[in-house]
Structure formats: structure tokens, C-alpha cells
C-alpha positions in Angstrom: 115.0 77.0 112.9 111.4 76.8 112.1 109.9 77.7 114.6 112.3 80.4 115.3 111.4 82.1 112.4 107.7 81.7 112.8 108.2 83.1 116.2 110.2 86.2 115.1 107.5 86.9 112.0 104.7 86.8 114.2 106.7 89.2 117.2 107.0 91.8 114.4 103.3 91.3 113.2 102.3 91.9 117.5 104.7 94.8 117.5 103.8 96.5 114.5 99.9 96.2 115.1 99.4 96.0 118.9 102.7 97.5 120.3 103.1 100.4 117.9 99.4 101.8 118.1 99.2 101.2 122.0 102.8 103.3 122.2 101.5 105.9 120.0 98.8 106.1 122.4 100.6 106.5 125.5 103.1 108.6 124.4 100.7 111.0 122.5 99.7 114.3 124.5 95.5 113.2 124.3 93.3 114.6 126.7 92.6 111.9 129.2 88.9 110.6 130.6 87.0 108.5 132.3 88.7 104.9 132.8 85.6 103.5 130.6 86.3 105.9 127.4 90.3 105.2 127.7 89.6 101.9 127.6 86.7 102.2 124.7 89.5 104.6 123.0 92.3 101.9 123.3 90.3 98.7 122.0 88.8 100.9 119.0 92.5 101.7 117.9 93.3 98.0 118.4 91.0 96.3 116.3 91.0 99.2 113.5 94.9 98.1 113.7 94.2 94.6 113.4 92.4 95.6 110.6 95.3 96.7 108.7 97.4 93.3 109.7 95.0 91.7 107.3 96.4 92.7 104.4 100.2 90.8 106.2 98.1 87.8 107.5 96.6 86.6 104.2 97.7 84.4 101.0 99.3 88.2 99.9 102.0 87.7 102.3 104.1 84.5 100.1 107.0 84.2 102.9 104.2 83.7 105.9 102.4 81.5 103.7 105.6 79.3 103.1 106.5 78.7 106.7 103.4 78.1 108.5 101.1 76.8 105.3 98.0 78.3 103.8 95.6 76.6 105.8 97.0 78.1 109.1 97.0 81.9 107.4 93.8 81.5 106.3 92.7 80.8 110.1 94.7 83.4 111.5 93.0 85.8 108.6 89.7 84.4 109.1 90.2 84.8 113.7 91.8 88.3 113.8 88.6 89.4 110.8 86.1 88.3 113.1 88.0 90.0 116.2 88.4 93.5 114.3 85.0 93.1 113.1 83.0 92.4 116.2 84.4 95.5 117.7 84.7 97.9 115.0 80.7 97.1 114.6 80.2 98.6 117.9 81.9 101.1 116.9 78.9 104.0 116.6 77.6 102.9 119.8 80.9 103.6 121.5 80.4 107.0 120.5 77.0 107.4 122.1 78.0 105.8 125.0 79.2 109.3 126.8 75.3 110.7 126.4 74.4 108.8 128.9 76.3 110.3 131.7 76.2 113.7 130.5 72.8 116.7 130.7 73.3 117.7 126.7 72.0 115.3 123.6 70.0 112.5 124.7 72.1 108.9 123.4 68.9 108.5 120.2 69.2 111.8 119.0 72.8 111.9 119.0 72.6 108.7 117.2 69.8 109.7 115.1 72.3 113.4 114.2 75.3 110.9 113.8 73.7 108.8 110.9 71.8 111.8 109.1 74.7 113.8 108.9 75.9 114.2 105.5 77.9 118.2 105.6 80.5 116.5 106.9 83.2 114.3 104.8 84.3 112.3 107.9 81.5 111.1 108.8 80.3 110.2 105.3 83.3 108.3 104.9 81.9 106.7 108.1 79.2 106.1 106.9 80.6 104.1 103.5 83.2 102.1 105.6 80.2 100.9 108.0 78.2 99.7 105.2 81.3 98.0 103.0 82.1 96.1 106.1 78.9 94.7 106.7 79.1 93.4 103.1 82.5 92.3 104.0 81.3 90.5 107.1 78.3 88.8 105.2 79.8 87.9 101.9 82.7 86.3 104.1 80.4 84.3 106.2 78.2 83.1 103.5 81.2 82.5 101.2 79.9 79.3 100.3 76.0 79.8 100.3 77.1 82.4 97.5 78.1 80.2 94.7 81.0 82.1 93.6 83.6 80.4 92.4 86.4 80.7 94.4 89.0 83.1 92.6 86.2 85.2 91.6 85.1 85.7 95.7 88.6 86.1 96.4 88.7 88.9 94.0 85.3 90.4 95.6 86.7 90.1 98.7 90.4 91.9 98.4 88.8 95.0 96.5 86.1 94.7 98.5 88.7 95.1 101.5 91.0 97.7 99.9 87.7 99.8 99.7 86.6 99.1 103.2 90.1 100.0 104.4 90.6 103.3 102.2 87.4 104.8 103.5 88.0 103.8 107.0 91.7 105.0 107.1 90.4 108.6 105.8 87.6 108.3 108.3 89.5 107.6 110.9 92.3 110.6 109.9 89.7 113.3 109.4 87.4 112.4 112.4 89.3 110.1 115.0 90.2 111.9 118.6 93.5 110.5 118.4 94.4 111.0 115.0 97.6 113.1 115.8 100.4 113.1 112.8 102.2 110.2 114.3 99.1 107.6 113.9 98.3 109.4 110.6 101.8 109.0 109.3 101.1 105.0 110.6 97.7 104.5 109.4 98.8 105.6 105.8 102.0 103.7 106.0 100.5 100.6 106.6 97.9 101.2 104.1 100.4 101.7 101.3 102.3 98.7 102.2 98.7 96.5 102.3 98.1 97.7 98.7 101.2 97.6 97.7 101.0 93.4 98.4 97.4 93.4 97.1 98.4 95.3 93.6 101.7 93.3 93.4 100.0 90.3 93.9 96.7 90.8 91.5 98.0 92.6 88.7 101.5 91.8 88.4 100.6 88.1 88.4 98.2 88.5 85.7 100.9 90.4 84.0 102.9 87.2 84.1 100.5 84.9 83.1 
């Protein structure tokens, strides 16, 4: 009974973050490219997805917590951060990639134009998301060469996260190629729900206590 139930959660954590983003893709009227930017396209909206299951794969989520124990959230937490992370980082390069099979904007000034652009909100927001999530990234892997104690780095790290996320999702609404209103409507839905477990978790358990 177990193990069913472990198996069901996690077959509605793969359809809600893998299946539901790669059916909004197919099934969305996008211009279509080369094979290489598809493919760039469709790993970019996967691991900005997995970003949003870390708000359902964490000590927030009480009834995951309870049937597979802490120790094996926090590893799935900890593997699918590093995942969304080490692509999501590439993420400004992706973007450049396409200068270099095209006449226009050589790849270093269109980098150089993408990081010193600051008329446009989207790409500001880009801009703050980077940044938070290298200080995500680093504060998380030197956790314990930080010397925090551990509820205040928990703390850090969940605001720290909402921020990251908020500034992304916007980014990613106002900028991204395939931000249609169906993967809107799904970025912000998820994004309510993640806060919804972060704010019911912080503050109404202080509240309690």
C-alpha cells in the first residue's frame, strides 16, 4: 500500500512538471526551428519547471515527507536543484547560441547588449533571477562552511527561493518565446500553490507556536 502511494505521488509530481510543460509545448502553435534550438527550447522549459517542483519536493510538502521520510525529500530536493540549476545557468548562453550560424550580431556583442540592457523590464528581471540563483546555488553548497544555524539557513534559503522564483516566473512571462497564455496561466498556478505551502508553512506555524 506503500509503495503504491509513493508511486502514485511521484506519477503526479512527473505529470504535472514534465508531462504538462512538454504537452503545452507540443500542442502550442510556436514557430518551429532548427532541431538544435527545439531541443535547447524544450530542456530550458524543463528545468525552469523542475524549478517550480521544488516548492512540492521539500520539507513544505508534510504528506510526501510522511511516506518516504525527510531524509529521502531532502535528496530528491537537493538532485532535481542541482539538475534545474546546471541548466538554467546556461541559460544566457543558449540565447547566443543562434549568433553563430547567422550574418547579424556577432555571439560577444549580443551578449555584451543582453547584460547591459536595462529599458527593458524582462530582461531586468533576468537579470535579478540570474544573480539570486547564483546566491541560491552557493549559499546551498556551502551550507555548512556558513555557520548558520540551521533554521535560520532554512529561512534564507525559502525566501531566498520564493524571490528567485517570482523574478524568474515574471521573466520568463514577459520575455520567454513560448510564453503563450496556457504556460502563463501554468507558471503562475504553480507559483501560487508553491507560496501558498511556503506561507502556510512559515507563518501559520509561528502563528501557532
Amino acid at each position: 500500500m506503500k509503495t503504491q502511494s509513493y508511486i502514485l505521488r511521484f506519477s503526479v509530481l512527473i505529470i504535472t512538471f514534465i508531462g504538462m510543460p512538454l504537452f503545452l509545448y507540443f500542442s502550442g502553435n510556436f514557430q518551429k526551428r532548427t532541431t538544435l534550438m527545439e531541443t535547447i527550447s524544450i530542456v530550458t522549459i524543463l528545468g525552469f519547471s523542475l524549478l517550480l517542483s521544488q516548492f512540492f519536493t521539500s520539507r513544505l510538502n508534510y504528506k510526501l515527507m510522511k511516506k518516504i521520510r525527510m531524509v529521502n525529500v531532502v535528496a530528491i530536493h537537493r538532485f532535481i536543484g542541482y539538475l534545474f540549476i546546471s541548466i538554467l545557468i546556461f541559460h544566457p548562453f543558449f540565447i547566443i547560441i543562434p549568433k553563430f550560424f547567422d550574418n547579424g550580431v556577432t555571439p560577444s556583442d549580443a551578449f555584451l547588449r543582453l547584460i547591459t540592457t536595462f529599458s527593458s523590464t524582462g530582461i531586468i528581471l533576468g537579470l535579478i533571477a540570474y544573480a539570486s540563483m547564483l546566491i541560491l546555488m552557493i549559499t546551498a553548497f556551502f551550507r555548512f562552511k556558513l555557520h548558520l544555524h540551521y533554521k535560520t539557513w532554512r529561512n534564507l534559503h525559502g525566501y531566498l527561493t520564493l524571490f528567485f522564483v517570482i523574478a524568474a516566473t515574471w521573466h520568463v512571462v514577459d520575455m520567454g518565446r513560448h510564453s503563450n497564455m496556457s504556460f502563463s496561466i501554468y507558471y503562475i498556478l504553480m507559483v501560487a500553490i508553491g507560496m501558498f505551502y511556503l506561507i502556510r508553512t512559515n507563518l501559520f506555524k509561528t502563528a501557532k507556536k
